[in-house]
C-alpha positions as CSV (number, residue, x, y, z in Angstrom):
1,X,22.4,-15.6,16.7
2,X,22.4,-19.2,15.3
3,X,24.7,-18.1,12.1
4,X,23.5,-21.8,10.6
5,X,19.7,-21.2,10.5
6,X,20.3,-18.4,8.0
7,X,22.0,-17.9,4.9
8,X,25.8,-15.7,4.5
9,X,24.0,-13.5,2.0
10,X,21.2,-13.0,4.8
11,X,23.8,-12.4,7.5
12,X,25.6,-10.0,5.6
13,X,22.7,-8.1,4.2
14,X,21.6,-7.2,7.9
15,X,24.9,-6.1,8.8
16,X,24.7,-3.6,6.8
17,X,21.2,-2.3,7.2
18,X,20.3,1.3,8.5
19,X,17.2,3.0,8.9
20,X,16.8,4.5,5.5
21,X,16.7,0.8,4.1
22,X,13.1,0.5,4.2
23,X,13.2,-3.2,5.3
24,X,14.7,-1.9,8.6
25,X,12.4,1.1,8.3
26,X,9.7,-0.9,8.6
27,X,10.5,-2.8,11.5
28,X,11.1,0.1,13.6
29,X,7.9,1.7,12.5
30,X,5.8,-1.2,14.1
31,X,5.8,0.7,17.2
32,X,3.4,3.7,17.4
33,X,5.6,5.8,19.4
34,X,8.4,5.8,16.9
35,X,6.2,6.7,14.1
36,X,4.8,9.5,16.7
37,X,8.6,11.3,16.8
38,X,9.2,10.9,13.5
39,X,6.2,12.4,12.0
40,X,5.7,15.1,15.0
41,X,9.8,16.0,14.3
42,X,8.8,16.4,10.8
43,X,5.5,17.7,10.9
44,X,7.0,20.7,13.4
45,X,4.5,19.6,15.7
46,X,2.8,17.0,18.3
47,X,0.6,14.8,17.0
48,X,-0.6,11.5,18.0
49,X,-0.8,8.4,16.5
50,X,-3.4,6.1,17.2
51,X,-2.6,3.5,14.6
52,X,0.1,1.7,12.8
53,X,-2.0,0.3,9.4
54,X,-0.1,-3.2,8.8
55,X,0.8,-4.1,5.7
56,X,-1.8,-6.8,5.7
57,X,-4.3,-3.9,6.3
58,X,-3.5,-2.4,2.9
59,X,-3.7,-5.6,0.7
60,X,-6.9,-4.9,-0.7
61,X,-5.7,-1.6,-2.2
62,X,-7.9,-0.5,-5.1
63,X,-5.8,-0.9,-9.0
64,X,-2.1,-1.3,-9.0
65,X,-0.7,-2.8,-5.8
66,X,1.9,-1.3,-3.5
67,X,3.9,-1.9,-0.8
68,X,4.4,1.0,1.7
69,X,6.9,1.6,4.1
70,X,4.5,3.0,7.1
71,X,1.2,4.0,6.9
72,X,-0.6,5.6,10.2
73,X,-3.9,7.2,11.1
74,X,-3.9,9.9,13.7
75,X,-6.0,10.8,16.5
76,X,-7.7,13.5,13.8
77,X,-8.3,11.2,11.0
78,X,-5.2,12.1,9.1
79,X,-3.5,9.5,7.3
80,X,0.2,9.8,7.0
81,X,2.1,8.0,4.3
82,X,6.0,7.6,5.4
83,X,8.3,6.2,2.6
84,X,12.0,6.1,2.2
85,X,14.0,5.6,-1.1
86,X,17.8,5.5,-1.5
87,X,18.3,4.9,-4.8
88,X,17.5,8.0,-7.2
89,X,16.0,5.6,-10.2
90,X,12.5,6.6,-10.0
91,X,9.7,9.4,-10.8
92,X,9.3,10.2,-7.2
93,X,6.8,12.4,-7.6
94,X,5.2,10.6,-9.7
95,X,5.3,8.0,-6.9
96,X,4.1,10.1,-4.0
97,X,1.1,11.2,-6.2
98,X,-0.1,7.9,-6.5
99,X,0.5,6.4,-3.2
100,X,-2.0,9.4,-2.2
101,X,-4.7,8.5,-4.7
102,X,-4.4,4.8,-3.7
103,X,-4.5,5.5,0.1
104,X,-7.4,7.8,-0.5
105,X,-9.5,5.4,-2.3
106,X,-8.9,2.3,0.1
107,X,-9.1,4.9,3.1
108,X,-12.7,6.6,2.2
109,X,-16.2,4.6,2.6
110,X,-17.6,3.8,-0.9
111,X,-21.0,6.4,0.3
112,X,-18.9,9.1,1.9
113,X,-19.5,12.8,0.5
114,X,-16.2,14.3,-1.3
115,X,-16.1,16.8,1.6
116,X,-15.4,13.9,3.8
117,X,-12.5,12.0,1.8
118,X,-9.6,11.0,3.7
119,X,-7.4,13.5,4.0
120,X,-3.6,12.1,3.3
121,X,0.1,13.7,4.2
122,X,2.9,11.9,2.3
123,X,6.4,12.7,3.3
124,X,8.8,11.0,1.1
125,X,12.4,10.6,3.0
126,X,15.3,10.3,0.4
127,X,19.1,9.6,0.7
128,X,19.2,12.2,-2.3
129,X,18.7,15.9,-2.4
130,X,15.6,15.4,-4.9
131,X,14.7,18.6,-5.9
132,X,18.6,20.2,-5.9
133,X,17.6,23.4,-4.1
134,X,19.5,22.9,-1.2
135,X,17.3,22.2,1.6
136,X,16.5,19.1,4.3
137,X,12.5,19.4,4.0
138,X,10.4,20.8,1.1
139,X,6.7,21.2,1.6
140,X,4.6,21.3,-2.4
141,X,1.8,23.3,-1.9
142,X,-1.3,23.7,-4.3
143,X,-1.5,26.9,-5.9
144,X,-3.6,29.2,-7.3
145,X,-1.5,30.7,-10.5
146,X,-2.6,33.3,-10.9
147,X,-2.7,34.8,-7.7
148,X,-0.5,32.5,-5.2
149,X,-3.2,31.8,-3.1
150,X,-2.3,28.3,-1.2
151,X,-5.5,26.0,-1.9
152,X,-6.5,22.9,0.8
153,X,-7.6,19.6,-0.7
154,X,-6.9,17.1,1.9
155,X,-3.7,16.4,0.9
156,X,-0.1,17.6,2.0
157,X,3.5,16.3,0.2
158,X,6.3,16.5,2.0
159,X,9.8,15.8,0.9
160,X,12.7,15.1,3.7
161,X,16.1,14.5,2.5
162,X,19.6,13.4,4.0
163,X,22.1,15.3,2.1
164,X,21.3,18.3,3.3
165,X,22.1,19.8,7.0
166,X,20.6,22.8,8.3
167,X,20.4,24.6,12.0
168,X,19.1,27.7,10.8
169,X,15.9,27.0,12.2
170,X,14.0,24.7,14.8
171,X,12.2,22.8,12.3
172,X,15.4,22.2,9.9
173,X,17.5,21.4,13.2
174,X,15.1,18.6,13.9
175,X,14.7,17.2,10.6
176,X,18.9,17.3,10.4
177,X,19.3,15.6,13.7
178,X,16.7,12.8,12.7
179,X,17.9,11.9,9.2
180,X,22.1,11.4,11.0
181,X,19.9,8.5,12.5
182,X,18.4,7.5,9.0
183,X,21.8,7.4,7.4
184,X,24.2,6.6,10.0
185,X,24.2,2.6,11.5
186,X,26.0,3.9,14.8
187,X,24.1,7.4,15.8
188,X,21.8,7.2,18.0
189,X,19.9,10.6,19.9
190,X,18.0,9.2,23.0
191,X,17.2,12.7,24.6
192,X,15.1,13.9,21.2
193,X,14.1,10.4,19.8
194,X,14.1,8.1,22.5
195,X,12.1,5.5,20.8
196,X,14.0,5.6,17.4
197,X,16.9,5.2,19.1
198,X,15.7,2.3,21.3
199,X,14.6,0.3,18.1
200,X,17.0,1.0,16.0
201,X,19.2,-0.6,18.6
202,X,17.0,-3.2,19.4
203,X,17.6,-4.3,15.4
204,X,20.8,-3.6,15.0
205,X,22.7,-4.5,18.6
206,X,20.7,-6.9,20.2
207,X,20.6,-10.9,19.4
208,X,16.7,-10.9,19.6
209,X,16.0,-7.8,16.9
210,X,19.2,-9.5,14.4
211,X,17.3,-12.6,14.7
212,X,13.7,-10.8,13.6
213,X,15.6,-8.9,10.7
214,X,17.0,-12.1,9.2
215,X,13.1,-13.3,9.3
216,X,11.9,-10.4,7.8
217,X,14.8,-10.1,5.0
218,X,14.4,-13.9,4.3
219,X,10.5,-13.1,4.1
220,X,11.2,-10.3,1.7
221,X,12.9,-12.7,-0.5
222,X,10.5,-15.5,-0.7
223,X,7.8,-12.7,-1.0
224,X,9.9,-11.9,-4.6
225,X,10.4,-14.7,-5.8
226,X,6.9,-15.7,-5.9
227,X,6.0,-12.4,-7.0
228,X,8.8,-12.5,-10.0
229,X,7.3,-16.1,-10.5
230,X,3.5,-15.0,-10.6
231,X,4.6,-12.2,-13.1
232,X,6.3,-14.6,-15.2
233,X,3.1,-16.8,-15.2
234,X,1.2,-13.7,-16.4
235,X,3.3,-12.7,-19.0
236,X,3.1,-16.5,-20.6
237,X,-0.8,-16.7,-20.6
238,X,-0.7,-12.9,-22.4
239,X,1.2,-13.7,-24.5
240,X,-0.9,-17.2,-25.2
241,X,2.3,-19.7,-24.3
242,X,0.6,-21.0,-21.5
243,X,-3.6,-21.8,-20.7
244,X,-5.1,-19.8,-17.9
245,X,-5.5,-23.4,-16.2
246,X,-2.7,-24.5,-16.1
247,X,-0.8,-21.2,-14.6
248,X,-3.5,-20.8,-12.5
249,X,-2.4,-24.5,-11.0
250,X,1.4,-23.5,-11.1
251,X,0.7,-20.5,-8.9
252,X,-1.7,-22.1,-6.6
253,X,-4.8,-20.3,-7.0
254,X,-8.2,-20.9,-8.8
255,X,-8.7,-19.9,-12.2
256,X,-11.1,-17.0,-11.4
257,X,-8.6,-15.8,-9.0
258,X,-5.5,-16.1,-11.4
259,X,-7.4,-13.8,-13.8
260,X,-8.5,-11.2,-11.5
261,X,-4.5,-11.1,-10.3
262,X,-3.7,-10.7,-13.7
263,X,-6.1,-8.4,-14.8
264,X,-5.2,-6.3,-11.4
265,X,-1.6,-6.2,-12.0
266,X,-1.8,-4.7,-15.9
267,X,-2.2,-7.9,-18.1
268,X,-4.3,-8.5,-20.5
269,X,-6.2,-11.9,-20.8
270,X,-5.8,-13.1,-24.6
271,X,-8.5,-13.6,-26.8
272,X,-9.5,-16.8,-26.5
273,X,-9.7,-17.1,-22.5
274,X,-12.1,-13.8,-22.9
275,X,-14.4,-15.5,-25.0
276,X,-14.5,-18.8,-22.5
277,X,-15.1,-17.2,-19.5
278,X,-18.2,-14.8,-21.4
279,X,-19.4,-18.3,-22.4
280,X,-18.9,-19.7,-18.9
281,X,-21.2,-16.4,-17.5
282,X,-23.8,-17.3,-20.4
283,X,-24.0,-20.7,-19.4
């Protein structure tokens, strides 16, 4: 790898990635079959994937954009939702809830009856231990109260963590033996994950996948700064320290699309630009 095409902080940062780093995560999810051992090892049984949803695919999510990690449809129609998280600084649950929602809105036809809504798994791979109960996998399950009847809605959390080992039982084995290749840059388990194994060392040992994480890490950045930049220009036009013209120039985008960004992202348009744009629809 040509160390001068990319910076020491780039170099450095891909050194040290490992699966659970969801920029690395990513890459090695862009092949079906991986996603296909890692959600049938976790699941506790085959399944087959048919798709690997790109996060182009998902740009049009309805409301409050996100980013996820790995998003694939299987040959039933399922969805499945895999995310990883290392750092503990967030309402995961919170999270996973409404990853679902959005997933399920952008997933089901606008016409489609509520008996046919996409039905969604999310399981949500921590470095942490998040509920503190000592286990690698937790599955929530909706409950009746007041009788502990389990009720099916279409969709299934699951939460697989990397703190905790356990061989007690097949499923627990599994889910153990995967997350040693989450958290570890140097384990690798080609008779039970073959294709994990042989892209995680495609990224990390090979000149070819170190080359395509730099790309994607120096993407990631450039991807931030404009977003950090296109927040900043939101916050000025609330706030009324800047026209919606004007930003709308900055940030290299029409006026009607500026607002629509804006709106879509939480901000409110101030007063003033409301009353121009009813006047522009009057017109």
């Amino acid at each position: 790898m040509d160390k001068k095409e990319y910076s020491e902080n780039t170099i450095n940062t891909v050194q040290k990635l490992v699966p659970m780093d969801d920029v690395l995560f990513q890459k090695i999810c862009e092949s079906k079959e991986t996603c296909q051992e890692i959600i049938s090892a976790i699941l506790g049984e085959k399944v087959e994937v048919i798709q690997v949803i790109s996060q182009d695919s998902i740009g049009n999510l309805q409301g409050r954009s996100v980013r996820l990690d790995c998003l694939c449809r299987l040959n039933n129609g399922v969805y499945v939702n895999v995310e990883v998280q290392k750092p503990d600084n967030d309402d995961h649950e919170a999270r996973v809830r409404y990853n679902a929602s959005v997933i399920t809105a952008n997933e089901t036809p606008k016409s489609v009856r509520f008996k046919d809504v996409a039905r969604v798994i999310v399981i949500y791979i921590t470095s942490f231990d998040i509920f503190k109960e000592g286990y690698p996998i937790y599955h929530i399950d909706r409950t009746i109260r007041e009788t502990g009847t389990i009720r099916d809605d279409g969709f299934v959390e699951i939460y697989v963590n990397a703190s905790v080992k356990k061989y007690d039982n097949e499923l627990n084995k599994n889910v153990s033996e995967l997350m040693e290749l989450f958290t570890d840059r140097d384990t690798y388990n080609s008779e039970k994950f073959p294709y994990f194994s042989q892209r995680k060392f495609l990224f990390i040992n090979t000149e070819k996948g170190k080359i395509e994480m730099c790309e994607k890490v120096e993407q990631l950045v450039r991807e931030q700064l404009m977003y950090d930049r296109l927040m900043n220009l939101f916050s000025y036009v609330e706030k009324g320290g800047m026209s919606v013209a004007f930003a709308a120039k900055e940030a290299q985008l029409t006026p009607k699309e500026f607002k629509m960004q804006m709106i879509k992202n939480g901000f409110t348009l101030p007063s003033h630009e409301k009353k121009a744009s009813i006047r522009r629809k009057m017109a």
